[in-house]
N, CA and C atoms as a LAMMPS dump frame, in Angstrom:
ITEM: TIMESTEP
0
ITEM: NUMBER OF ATOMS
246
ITEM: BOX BOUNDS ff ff ff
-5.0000000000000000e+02 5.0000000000000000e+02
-5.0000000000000000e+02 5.0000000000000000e+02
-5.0000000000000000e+02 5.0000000000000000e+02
ITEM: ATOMS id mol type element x y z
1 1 1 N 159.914 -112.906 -320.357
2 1 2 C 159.279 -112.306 -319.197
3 1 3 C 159.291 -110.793 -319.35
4 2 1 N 158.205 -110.195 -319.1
5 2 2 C 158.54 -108.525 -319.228
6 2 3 C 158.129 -108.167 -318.223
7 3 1 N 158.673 -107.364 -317.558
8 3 2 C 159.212 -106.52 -316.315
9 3 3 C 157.668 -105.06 -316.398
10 4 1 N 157.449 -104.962 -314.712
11 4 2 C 156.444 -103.464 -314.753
12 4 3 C 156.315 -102.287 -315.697
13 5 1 N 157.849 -102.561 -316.418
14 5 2 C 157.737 -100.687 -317.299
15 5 3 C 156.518 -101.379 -319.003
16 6 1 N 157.581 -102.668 -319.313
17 6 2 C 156.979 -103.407 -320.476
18 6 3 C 155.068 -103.265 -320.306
19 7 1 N 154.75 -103.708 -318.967
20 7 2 C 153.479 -104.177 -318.801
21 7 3 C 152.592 -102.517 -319.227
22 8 1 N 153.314 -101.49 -318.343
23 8 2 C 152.685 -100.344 -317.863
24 8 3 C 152.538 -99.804 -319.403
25 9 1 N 153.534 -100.073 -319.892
26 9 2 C 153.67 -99.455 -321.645
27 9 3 C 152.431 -99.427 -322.408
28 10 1 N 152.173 -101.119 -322.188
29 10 2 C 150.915 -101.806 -322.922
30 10 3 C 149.849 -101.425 -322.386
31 11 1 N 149.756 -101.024 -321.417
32 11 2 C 148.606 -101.269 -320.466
33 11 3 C 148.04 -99.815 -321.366
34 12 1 N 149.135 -98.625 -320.914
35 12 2 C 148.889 -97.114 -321.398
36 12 3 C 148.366 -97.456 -322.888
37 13 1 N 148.821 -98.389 -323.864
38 13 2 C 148.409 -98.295 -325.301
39 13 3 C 147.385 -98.67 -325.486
40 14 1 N 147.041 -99.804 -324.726
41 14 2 C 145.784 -100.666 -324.678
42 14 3 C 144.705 -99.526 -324.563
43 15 1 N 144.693 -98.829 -323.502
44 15 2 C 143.549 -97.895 -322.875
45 15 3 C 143.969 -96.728 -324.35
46 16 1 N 144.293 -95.938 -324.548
47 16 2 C 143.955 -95.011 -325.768
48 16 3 C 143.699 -96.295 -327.121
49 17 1 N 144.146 -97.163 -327.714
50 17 2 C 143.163 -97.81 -328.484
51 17 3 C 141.583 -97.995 -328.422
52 18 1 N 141.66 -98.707 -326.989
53 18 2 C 140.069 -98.249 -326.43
54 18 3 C 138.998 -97.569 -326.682
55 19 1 N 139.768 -96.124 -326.529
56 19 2 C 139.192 -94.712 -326.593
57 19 3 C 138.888 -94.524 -328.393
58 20 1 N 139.896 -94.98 -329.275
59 20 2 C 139.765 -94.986 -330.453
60 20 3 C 139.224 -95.746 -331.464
61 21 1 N 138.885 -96.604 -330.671
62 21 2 C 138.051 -98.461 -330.834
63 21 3 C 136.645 -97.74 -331.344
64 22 1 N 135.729 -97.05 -331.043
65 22 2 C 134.809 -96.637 -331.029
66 22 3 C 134.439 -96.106 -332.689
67 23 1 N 135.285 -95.129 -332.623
68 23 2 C 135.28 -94.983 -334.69
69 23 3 C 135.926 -95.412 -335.377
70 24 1 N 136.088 -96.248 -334.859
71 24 2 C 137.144 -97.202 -335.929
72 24 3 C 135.454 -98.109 -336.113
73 25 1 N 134.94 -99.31 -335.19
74 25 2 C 133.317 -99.801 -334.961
75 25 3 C 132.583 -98.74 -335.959
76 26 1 N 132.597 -97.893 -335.745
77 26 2 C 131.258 -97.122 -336.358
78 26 3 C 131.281 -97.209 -337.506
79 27 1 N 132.714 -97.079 -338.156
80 27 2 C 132.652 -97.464 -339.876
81 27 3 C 132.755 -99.042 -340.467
82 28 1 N 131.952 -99.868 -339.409
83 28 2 C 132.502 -101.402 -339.631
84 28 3 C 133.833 -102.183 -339.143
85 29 1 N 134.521 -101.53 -338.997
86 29 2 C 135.88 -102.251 -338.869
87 29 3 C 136.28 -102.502 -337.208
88 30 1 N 137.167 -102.919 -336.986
89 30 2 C 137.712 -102.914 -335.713
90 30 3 C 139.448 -102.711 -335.443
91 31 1 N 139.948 -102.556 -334.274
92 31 2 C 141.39 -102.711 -334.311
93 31 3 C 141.509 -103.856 -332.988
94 32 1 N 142.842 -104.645 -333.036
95 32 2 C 143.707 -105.052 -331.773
96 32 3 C 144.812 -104.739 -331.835
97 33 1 N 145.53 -104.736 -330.244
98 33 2 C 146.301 -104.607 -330.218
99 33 3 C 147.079 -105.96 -330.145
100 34 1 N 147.828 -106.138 -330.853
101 34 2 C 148.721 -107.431 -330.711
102 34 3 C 149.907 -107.463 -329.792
103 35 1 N 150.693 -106.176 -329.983
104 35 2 C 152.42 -106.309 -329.674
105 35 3 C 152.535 -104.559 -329.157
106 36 1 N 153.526 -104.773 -328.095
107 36 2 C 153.895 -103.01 -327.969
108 36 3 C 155.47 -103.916 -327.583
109 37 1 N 156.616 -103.343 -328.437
110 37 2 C 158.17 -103.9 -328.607
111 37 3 C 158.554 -103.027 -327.427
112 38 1 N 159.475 -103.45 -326.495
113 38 2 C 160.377 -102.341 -326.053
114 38 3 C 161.262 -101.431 -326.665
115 39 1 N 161.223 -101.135 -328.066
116 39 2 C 161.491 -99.846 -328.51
117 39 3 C 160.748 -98.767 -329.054
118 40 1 N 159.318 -99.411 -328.689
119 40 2 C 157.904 -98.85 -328.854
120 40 3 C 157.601 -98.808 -329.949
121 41 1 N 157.596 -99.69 -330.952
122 41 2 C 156.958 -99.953 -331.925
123 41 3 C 155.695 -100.849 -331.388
124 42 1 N 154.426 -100.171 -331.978
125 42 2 C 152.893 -101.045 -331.532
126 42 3 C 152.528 -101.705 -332.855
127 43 1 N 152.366 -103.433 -332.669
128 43 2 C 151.357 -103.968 -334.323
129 43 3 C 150.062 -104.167 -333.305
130 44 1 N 149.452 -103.513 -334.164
131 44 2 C 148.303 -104.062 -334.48
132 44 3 C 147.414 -104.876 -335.55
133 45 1 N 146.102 -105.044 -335.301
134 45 2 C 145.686 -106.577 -336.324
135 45 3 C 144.204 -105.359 -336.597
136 46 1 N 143.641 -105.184 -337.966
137 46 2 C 142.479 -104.7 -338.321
138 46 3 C 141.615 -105.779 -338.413
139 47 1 N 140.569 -105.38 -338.499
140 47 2 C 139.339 -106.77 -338.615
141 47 3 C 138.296 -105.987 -339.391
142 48 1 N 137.004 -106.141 -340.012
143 48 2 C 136.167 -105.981 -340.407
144 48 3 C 136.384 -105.583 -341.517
145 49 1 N 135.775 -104.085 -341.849
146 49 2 C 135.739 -103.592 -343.037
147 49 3 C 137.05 -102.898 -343.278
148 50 1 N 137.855 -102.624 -341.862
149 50 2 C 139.33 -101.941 -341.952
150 50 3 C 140.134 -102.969 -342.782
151 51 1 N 140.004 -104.154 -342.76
152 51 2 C 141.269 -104.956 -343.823
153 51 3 C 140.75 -104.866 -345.136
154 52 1 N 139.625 -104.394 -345.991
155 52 2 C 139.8 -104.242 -347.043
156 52 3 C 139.699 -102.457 -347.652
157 53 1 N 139.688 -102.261 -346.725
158 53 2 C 139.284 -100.113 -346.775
159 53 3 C 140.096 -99.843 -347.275
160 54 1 N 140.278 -98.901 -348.174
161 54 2 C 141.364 -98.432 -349.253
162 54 3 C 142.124 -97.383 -348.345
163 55 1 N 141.521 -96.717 -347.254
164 55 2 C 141.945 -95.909 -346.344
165 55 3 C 142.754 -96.616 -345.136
166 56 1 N 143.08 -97.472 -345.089
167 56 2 C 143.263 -98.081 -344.033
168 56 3 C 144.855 -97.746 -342.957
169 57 1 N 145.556 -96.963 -344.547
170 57 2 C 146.901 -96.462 -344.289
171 57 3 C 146.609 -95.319 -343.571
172 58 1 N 146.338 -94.902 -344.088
173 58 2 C 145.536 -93.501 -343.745
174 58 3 C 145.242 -93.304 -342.298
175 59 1 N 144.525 -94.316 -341.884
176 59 2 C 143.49 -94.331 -340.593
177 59 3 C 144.808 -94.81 -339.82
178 60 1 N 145.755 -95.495 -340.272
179 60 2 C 146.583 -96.392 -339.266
180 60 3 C 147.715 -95.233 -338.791
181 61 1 N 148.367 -94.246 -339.761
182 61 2 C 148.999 -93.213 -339.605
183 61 3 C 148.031 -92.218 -338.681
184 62 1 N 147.286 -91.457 -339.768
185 62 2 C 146.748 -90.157 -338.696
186 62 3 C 145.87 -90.66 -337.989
187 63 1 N 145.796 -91.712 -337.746
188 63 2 C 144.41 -91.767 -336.85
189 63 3 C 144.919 -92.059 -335.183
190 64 1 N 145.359 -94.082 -335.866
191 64 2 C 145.562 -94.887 -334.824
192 64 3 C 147.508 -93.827 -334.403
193 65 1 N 148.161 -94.094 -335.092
194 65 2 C 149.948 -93.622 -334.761
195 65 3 C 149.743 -92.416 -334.265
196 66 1 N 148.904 -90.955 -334.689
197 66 2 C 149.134 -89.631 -334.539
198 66 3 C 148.574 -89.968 -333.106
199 67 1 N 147.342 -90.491 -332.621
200 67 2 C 147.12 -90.433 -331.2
201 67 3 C 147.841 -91.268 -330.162
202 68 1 N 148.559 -92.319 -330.739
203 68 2 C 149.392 -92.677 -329.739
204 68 3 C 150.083 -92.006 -329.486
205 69 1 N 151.4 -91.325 -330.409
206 69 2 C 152.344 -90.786 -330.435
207 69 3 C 152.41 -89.336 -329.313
208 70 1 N 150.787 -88.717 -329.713
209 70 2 C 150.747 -87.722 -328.707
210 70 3 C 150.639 -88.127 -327.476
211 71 1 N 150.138 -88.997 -327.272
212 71 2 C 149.584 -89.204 -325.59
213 71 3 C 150.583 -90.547 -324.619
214 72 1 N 151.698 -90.232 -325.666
215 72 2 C 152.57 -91.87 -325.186
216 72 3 C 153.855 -91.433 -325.729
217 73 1 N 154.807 -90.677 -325.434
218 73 2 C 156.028 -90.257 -326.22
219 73 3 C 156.578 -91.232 -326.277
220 74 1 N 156.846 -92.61 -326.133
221 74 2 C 157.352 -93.485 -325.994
222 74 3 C 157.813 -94.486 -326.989
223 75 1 N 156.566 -94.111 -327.941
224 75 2 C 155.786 -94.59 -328.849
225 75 3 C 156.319 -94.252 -330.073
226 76 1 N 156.806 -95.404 -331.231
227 76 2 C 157.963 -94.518 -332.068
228 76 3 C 157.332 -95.304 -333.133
229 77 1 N 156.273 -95.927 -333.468
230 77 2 C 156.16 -96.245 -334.328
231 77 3 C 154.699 -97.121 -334.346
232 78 1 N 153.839 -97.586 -335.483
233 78 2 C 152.42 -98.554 -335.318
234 78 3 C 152.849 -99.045 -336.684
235 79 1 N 152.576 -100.488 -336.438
236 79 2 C 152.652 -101.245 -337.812
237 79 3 C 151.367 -102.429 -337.599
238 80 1 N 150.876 -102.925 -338.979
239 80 2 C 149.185 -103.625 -339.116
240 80 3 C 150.34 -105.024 -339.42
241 81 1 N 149.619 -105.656 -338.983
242 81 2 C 150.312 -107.429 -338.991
243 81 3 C 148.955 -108.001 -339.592
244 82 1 N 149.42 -109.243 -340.178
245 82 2 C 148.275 -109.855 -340.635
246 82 3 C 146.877 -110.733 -339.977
């Protein structure tokens, strides 16, 4: 069972993925969010052209992690699940 802070966590990650959903689409690919841990580690799942993109580390660090991290201090970490 997870409690209002758990929900509010996700809710906040969900909405900036959102916002970042958009160019991630434009180059083919997509993101989900799967998991936000209560020690704020976020997995997410790539889809499209992001699971075979040679950049994909790349995009998952500075892209997807650097904008959580700013807009969610909470946020200590993003890992890609299969």
């Amino acid at each position: 069972m997870t409690d209002s802070t758990d929900t509010s966590l996700h809710e906040r990650v969900d909405e900036i993925i959102n916002l970042i959903r958009p160019a991630i689409q434009s180059d083919g690919g997509d993101l989900e969010l799967v998991e936000v841990s209560e020690d704020g580690e976020v997995r997410v799942r790539l889809h499209g052209a992001c699971v075979t993109c040679p950049s994909r580390s790349m995009t998952l660090r500075m892209g997807i992690e650097r904008n959580l991290k700013q807009r969610i201090p909470e946020i200590t970490h993003v890992a890609q699940v299969p």
